[in-house]
Each structure stands twice: as structure tokens, then as C-alpha cells.
C-alpha positions as CSV (number, residue, x, y, z in Angstrom):
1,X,-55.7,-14.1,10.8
2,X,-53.0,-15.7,8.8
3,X,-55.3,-16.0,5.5
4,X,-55.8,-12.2,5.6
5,X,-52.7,-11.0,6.6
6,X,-53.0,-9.2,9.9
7,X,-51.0,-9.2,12.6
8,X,-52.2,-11.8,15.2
9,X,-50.8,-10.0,18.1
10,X,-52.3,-6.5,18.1
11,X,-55.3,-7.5,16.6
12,X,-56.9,-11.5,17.4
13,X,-56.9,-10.2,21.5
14,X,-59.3,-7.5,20.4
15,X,-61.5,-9.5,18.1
16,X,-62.1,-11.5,20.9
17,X,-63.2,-9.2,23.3
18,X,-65.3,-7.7,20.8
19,X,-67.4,-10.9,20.8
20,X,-67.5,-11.4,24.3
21,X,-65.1,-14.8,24.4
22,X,-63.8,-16.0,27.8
23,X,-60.1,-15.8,28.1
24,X,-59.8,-13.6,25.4
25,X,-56.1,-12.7,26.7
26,X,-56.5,-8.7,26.8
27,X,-56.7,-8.6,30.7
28,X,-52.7,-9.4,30.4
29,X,-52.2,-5.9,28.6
30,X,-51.7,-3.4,30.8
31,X,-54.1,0.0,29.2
32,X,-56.7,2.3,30.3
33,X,-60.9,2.1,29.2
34,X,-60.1,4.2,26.1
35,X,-57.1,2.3,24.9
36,X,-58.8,-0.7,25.0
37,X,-61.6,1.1,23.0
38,X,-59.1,2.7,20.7
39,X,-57.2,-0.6,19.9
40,X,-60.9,-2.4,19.3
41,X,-61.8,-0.1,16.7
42,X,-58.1,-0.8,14.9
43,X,-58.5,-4.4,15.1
44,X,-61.8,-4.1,13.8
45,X,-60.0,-1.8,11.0
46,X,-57.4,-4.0,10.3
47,X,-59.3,-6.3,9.6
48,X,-61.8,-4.4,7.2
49,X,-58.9,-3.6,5.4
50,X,-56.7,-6.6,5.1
51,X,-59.8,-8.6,4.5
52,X,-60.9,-6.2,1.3
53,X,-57.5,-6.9,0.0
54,X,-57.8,-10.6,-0.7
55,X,-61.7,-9.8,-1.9
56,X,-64.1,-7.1,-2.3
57,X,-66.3,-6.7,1.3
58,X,-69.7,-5.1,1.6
59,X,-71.0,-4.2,5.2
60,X,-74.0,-3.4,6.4
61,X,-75.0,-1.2,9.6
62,X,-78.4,-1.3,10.0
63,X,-80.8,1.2,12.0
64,X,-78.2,3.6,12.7
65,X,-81.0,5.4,14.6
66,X,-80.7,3.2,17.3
67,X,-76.5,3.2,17.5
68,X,-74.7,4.0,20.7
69,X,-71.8,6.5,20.8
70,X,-69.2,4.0,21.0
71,X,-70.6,2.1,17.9
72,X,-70.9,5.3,16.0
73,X,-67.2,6.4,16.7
74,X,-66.3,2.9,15.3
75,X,-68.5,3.4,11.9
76,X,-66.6,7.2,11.2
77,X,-63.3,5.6,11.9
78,X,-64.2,2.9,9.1
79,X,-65.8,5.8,6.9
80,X,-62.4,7.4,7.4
81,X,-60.4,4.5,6.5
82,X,-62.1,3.0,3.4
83,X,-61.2,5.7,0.4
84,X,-59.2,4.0,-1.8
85,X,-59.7,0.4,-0.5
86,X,-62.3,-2.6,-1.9
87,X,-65.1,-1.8,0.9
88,X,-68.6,-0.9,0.5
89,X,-70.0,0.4,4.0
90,X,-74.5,0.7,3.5
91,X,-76.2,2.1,6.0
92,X,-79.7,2.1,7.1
93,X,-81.5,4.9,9.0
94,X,-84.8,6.9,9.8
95,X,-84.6,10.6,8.4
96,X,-84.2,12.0,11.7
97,X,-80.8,10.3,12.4
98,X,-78.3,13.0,11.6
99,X,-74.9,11.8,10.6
100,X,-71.7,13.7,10.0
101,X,-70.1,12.2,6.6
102,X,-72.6,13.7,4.2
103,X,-70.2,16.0,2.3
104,X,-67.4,13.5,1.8
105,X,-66.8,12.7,-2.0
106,X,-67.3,9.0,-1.8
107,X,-70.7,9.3,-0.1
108,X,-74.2,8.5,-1.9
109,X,-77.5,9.3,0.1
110,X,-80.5,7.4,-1.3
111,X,-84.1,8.3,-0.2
112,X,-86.5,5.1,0.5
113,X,-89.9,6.2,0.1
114,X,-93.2,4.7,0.6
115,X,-94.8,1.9,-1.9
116,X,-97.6,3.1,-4.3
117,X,-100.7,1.7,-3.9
118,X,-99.5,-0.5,-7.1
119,X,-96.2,-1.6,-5.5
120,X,-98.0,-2.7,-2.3
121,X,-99.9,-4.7,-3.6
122,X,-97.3,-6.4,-5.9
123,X,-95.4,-7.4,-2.0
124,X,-98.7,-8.6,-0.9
125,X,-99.0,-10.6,-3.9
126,X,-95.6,-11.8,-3.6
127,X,-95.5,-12.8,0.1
128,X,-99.2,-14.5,-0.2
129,X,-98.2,-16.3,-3.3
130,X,-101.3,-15.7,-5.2
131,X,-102.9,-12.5,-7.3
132,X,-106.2,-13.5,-6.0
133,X,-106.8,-11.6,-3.0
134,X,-110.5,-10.3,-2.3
135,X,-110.6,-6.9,-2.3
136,X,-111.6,-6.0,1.1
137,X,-108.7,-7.9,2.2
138,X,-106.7,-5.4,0.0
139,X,-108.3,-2.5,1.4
140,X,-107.3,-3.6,4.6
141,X,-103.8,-3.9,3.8
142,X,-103.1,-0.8,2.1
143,X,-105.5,0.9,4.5
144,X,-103.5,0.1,7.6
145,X,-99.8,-0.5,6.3
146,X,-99.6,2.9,4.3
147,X,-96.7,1.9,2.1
148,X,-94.4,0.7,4.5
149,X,-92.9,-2.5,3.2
150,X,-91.5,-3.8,7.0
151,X,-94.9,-3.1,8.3
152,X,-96.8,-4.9,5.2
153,X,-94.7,-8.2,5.7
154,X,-94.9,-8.2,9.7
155,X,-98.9,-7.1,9.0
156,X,-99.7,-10.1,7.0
157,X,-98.1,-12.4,9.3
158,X,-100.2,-11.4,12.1
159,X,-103.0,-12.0,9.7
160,X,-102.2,-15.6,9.2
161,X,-100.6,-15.9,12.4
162,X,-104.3,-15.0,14.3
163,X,-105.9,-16.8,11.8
164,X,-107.6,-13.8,10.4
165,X,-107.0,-14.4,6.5
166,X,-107.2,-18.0,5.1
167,X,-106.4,-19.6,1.3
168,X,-109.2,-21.1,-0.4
169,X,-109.3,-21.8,-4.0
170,X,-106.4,-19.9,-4.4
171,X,-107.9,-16.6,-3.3
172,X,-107.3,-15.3,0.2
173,X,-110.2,-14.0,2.1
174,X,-111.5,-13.2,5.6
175,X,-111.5,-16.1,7.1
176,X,-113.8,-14.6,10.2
177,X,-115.5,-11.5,10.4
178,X,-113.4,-8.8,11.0
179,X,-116.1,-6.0,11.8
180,X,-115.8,-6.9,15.7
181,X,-112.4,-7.5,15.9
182,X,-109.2,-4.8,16.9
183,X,-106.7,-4.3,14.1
184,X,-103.3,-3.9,14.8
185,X,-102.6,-0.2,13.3
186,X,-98.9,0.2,13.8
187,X,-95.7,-2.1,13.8
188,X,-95.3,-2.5,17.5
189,X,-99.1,-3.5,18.0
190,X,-98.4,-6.2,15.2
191,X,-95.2,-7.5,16.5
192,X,-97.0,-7.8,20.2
193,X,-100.5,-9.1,18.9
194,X,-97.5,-12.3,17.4
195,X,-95.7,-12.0,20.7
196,X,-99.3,-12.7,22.4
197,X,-99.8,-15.7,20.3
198,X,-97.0,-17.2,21.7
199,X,-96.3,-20.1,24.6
200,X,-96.1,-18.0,27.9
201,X,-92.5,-18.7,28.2
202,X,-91.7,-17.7,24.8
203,X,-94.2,-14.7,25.3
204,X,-92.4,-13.3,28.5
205,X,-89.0,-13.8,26.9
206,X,-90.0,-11.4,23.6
207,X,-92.0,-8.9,25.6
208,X,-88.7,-8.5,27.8
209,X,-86.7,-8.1,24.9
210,X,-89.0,-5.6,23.0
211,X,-89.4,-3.6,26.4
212,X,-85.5,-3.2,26.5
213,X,-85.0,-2.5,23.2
214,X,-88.3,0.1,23.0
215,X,-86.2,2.3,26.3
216,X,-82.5,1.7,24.7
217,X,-84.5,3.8,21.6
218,X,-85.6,6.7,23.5
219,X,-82.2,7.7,25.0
């Protein structure tokens, strides 16, 4: 606290109980649910903003699709606070998350789209560490990742993952025949086909986690 400048007090309390630490000390203060909640965001602030003053911060929020109300109230206080300050906020969302700060001045929207065929296949490249990549294999790829770079990295990791795809000579083929087999086609049937790979402690752990995380994104 002392190296940026804020007031230890009113705000080192609230950091604390933001990250869940034991005998953070704000049981001793006497305030309701929303005070609490209220004087949380302001640390949180406070911070931010004492912290851009001795250097220039960037922060990311990412997948704002899946934020709660509180967490959402806590990014539009920021946004509110930050004109004029050293403090780059970047957000990352699906198109159907509406927010409300569109029309402010200091605001820039920019649209993701999907890869080209071209620019696919550049990432594939990239993560395989090779141009030589048989073209079936390539088919594949763009066939069932349509552009979506997330879903190209994860996709190709199943493939080496299962054993699927395997380097010889420098070129990556088939390394069984695929005809017979069941390709994942979307992210969450990639990310399980790895889960199922796993040891079964490891596996019931993720598959837990996935299943929470898969209802907390439907509310």
C-alpha cells in the first residue's frame, strides 16, 4: 500500500476480503451487506487509481458474458472512474453480451471475426511447428474448427492428445484411420474428449468443474 499511496486503513481490510484471506480484519467494522460491497469496489478503485499514478496499468476482464451482477457493478464503477487517469480497461465478450458504456467518448468497440481459410491455416502451422501438413489433415481442421482460433488450438490438442495426428519427416499426417472414428465438432466435445484422457481422479475433478461452470453460464 505504502509504494502506491493509498490509504492502508480504508482500503488493505477490503483487498483482503476480496481474496478470500483469513483474518482479514473487516468483521471488526461494524456495516451492512452493501457497505461492505460498496467499500470493496472503492478499495478496488483506489487502488486502480493510485497504482496508474506511479505507472501506466492495462486490465483485462475476460468473457464478460459469463459476469455476475456484482462483478459487473464493479467494472462500470471503474469505467466511470478511469477518464483522465493512466488505465486501460479491455474487455472480452460474445456479441450477445449487452453492456451499457457504448456511447461514452473514451470507448472503442472492436469486432473479432473468424479466420480465413488462409489465416487458419497460418495458426495451424504455427502451433504444429511445421508447413507440411497433409492435406486431409487440413481439411479436417478447417472443416470442423470454422475459423475459430480458441477452438483451432484446443482442436489440435485433442488431436495429439488421442494420438490421432503424428510428426513424421516433418509432415503431420493421420497417424490412424480416422474414417471409423467420432470427431469432436464443437469446443465442449474437445475439451471433454482431453478431460476423458485423463487419470480418473484428475477426470472427475475437471468434469465437476466444467459441469459448474456450463450451469453458472445459463443463468
Amino acid at each position: 500500500m505504502g509504494l502506491i499511496g493509498a490509504d492502508e486503513a480504508s482500503t488493505l481490510p477490503y483487498l483482503l476480503e476480496l481474496l478470500s484471506v483469513k483474518d482479514s480484519g473487516i468483521d471488526k467494522i461494524s456495516m451492512s451487506p452493501e457497505a461492505r460491497k460498496d467499500r470493496i469496489s472503492e478499495a478496488i478503485k483506489r487502488i486502480v487509481l493510485k497504482g496508474s499514478e506511479v505507472r501506466p496499468l492495462i486490465i483485462a476482464f475476460e468473457d464478460l458474458h459469463w459476469i455476475d451482477k456484482s462483478s459487473e457493478d464493479v467494472v462500470r464503477s471503474h469505467l466511470e472512474s478511469i477518464p483522465g487517469s493512466k488505465v486501460l480497461l479491455i474487455f472480452t465478450y460474445r456479441p450477445e453480451f449487452v453492456h451499457t458504456w457504448g456511447a461514452k467518448s473514451y470507448h472503442n468497440q472492436l469486432t473479432l471475426h473468424r479466420l480465413s481459410n488462409r489465416g487458419s491455416l497460418e495458426m495451424v502451422t504455427n502451433i504444429l511447428g511445421t508447413k507440411e501438413i497433409e492435406k486431409p489433415l487440413e481439411e479436417l481442421i478447417l472443416e470442423k474448427t470454422e475459423g475459430v482460433p480458441f477452438f483451432i488450438e484446443e482442436f489440435i490438442k485433442s488431436l495429439k492428445d488421442l494420438r490421432i495426428i503424428e510428426r513424421e519427416d516433418n509432415t503431420y499426417r493421420f497417424s490412424i484411420d480416422v474414417h471409423h472414428l467420432i470427431i469432436p465438432s464443437t469446443i465442449q466435445d474437445v475439451i471433454m474428449a482431453r478431460v476423458d484422457s485423463l487419470p480418473e481422479g484428475q477426470r472427475k475433478y475437471f468434469r465437476q468443474g466444467l459441469l459448474l461452470k456450463g450451469s453458472s453460464a445459463t443463468h
